[in-house]
N, C-alpha and C positions, 0 to 999 in steps of 0.2 A: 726791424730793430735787431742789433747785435745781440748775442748772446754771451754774456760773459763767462769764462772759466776760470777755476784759481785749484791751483795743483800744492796741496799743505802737505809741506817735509815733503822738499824738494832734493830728495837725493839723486841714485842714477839713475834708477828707475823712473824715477820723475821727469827728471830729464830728459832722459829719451822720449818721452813721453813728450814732453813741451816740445823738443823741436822737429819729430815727426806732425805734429799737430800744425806746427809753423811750415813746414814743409806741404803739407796735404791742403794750405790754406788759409788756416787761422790769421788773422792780424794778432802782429805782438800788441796792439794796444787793448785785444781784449782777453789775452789772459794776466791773470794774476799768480803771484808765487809767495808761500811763505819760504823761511830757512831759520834753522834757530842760532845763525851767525851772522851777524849783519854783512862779515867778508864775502862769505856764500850769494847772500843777498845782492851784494852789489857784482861778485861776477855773473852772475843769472841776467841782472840788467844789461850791463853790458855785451854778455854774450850774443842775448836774443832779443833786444827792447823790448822785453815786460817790465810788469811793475811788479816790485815787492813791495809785500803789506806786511800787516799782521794778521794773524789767525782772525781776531773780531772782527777787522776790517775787511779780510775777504767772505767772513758769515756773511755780514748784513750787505754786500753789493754784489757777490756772483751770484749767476742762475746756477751754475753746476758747481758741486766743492767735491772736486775727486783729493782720498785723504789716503796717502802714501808711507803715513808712519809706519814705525814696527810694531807689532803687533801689541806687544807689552808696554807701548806709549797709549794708546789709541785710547783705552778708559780715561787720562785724563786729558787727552785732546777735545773728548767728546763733554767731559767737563766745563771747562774753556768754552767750547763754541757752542751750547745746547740752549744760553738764556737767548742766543743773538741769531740764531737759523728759522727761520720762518718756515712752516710747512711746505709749501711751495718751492724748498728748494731741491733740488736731485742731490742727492748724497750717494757719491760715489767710493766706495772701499778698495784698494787694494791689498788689504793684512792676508794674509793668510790664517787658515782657522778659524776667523770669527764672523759668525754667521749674522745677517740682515738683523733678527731680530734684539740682537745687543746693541746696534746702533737705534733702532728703532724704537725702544724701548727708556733712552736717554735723551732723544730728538721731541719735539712737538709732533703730538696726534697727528696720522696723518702724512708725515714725510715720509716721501716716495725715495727710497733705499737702494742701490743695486749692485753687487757683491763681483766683483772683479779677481781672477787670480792671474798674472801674466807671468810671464817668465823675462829672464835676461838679453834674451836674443832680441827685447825692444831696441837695445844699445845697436844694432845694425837694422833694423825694419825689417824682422823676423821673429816676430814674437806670436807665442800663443796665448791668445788672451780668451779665460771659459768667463763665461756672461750668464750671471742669476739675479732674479728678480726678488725683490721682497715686497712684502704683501701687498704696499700701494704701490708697487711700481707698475706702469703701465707700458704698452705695446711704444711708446713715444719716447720713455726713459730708456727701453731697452735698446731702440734703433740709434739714438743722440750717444749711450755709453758705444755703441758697434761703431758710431762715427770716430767718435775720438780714438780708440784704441785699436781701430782699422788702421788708420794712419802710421804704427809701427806692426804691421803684420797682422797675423790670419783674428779671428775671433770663430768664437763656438757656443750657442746657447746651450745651456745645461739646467735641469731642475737641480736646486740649491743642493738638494740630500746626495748629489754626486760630485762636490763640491772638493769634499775632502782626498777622494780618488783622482780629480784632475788636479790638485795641489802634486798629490804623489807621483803622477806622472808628467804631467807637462810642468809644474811650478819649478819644482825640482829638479827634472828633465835633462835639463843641459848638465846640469852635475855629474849627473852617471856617464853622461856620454866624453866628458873630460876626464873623468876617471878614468875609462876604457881607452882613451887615445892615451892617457899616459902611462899605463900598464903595457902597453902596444908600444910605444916609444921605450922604452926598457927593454922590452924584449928585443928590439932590433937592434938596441947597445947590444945585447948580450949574443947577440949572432952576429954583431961586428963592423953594424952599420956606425958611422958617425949620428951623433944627434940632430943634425940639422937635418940631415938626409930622410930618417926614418919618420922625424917629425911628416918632414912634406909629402911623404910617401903617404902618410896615416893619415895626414887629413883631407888630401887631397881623395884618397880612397872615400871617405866618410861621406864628403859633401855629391861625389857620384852614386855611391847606395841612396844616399838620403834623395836623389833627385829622382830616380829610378824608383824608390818608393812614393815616391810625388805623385810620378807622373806617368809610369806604366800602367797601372791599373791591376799590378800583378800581386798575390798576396805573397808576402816574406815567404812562406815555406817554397814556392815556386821558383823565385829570383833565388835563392840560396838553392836551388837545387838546381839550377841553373851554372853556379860554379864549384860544384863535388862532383868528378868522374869521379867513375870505379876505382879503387884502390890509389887514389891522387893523394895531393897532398891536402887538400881541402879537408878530406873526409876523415882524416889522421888528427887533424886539428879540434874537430867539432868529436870523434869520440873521447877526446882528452876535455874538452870543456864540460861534455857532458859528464866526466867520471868524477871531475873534480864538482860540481855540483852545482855549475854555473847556471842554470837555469832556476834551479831552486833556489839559489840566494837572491838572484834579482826578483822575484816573486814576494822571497820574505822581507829584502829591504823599503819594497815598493809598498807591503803590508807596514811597516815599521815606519815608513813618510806617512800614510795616510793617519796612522793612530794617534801619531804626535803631532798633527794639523786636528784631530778631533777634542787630543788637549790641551792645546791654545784654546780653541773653542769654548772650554770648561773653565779656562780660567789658570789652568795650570802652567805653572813656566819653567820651572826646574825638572 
C-alpha cells in the first residue's frame, strides 16, 4: 500500500522538496500539497501532477504531513489541523526554532513528531537537512523523514538540544557563504576586475574548496596550509583577515543565529 505525503505551505522550500521526492521516486499521485493561493495551487498541479487540498483535507488522508510554514504561522496551522490529525500520523517540521515538543503538545497523545532543519541548497539537490526525533518518534519515523529529505541532499541525525546550533550553521549556512562571495566580488571590482569575471572566478574557487573539503579527508587548517608559502600572497591576506577580526565575528554571528533560533522557540518574534 502506498504511502501518502502532503507538503503544508508549499513554498520553495517545499518545492524542492516535492520534486526531489518526484525525482527519487515518489508518484505525483501520492503526494498532496497545500498553498494559501489557489494560483500557487494550481501551478504545483500543473507543474508536477499533485493534488492540492486543503490543510483538513490532507490531516485526515496523509500518512506523512511534513509542515513548511514560517515559523510565526505554524501556532495557528497547528490550530487548524489538531481536531483532524490522528495519532498515527508522522508530523514532520521544518520551522526553525521550534522544538517537537510545541507540536506535540497541540497534536493528539501520542503523535510521533520529527523536527527537520534543511537549508536552501534543497533548490539544486544539495541540501543539508539535521534529523531529530521527538519523544514518540520511532527508529521508522526517522529513516521515512531520511527517505524523503535524502532525495534533495545529504541528511544528519542530531539529538534535538543541538538543534538550535545546526539552525546557525547549516540553516543559515548558505547565507554567510553568499555574503563572503559578494564581499569577494567587490573586492575584485575594486582591484579592477570586471563583475562578471570576478564573480566566476569566486565561485568557481568556492565550489573546488568546498569539493576538497568533501572529499579529501584533509582538515581546513591543512588544505589552507597547503596554499600560504612563506612570505606569499596567501599569508598577507589571512594576517589582514585575522587583524580585522574575521574569525571572531563569524563565531559571534554564528552565536547570534543560534540565540534567535532558541527565540523563536520561546515564542518570541521581534
Amino acid at each position: 500500500m502506498s504511502q501518502k505525503v502532503a507538503v503544508l505551505g508549499t513554498g520553495k522550500i517545499g518545492e524542492a522538496l516535492l520534486s526531489g521526492m518526484i525525482r527519487a521516486g515518489w508518484a505525483p499521485a501520492d503526494l498532496l500539497v497545500t498553498a494559501r493561493r489557489p494560483e500557487r495551487a494550481d501551478e504545483l498541479r500543473t507543474r508536477y501532477g499533485v493534488s492540492p487540498v486543503t490543510n483538513i483535507e490532507a490531516a485526515k488522508t496523509a500518512d506523512t504531513l511534513i509542515l513548511t510554514v514560517k515559523p510565526q504561522d505554524m501556532g495557528t496551522l497547528l490550530d487548524e489541523l489538531a481536531p483532524h490529525v490522528p495519532a498515527d500520523r508522522l508530523v514532520i517540521s521544518g520551522a526553525a526554532g521550534i522544538p517537537t515538543s510545541f507540536f506535540e503538545e497541540r497534536l493528539a497523545a501520542g503523535t510521533p513528531v520529527v523536527r527537520v532543519m534543511t537549508n536552501t541548497p534543497a533548490l539544486v539537490d544539495e541540501a543539508m537537512s539535521v534529523i531529530s526525533a521527538g519523544s514518540h518518534a520511532t527508529e521508522q519515523h526517522l529513516a521515512h523523514a531520511e527517505g524523503i529529505f535524502g532525495a534533495v541532499g545529504k541528511t544528519l541525525r542530531v539529538p534535538e538540544t543541538q538543534q538550535d546550533a545546526c539552525t546557525a550553521l547549516s540553516g543559515s549556512g548558505p547565507a554567510y557563504f553568499f555574503y563572503l562571495v559578494e564581499a569577494m566580488t567587490d573586492a575584485g571590482i575594486l582591484l579592477g576586475l570586471p563583475r562578471d569575471k570576478a564573480h566566476d572566478l569566486i565561485v568557481q574557487s568556492a565550489i573546488g574548496a568546498a569539493v576538497m573539503l568533501r572529499d579529501s579527508g584533509e582538515h581546513p587548517v591543512k588544505l589552507r596550509e597547503n596554499v600560504t608559502s612563506p612570505a606569499g600572497t596567501t599569508i598577507n591576506a589571512i594576517r589582514e583577515l585575522e587583524n580585522h577580526g574575521v574569525r571572531a565575528a563569524l563565531i559571534a554571528a554564528l552565536e547570534a543565529a543560534r540565540d534567535r533560533s532558541r527565540e523563536l522557540a520561546s515564542g518570541k518574534k521581534d
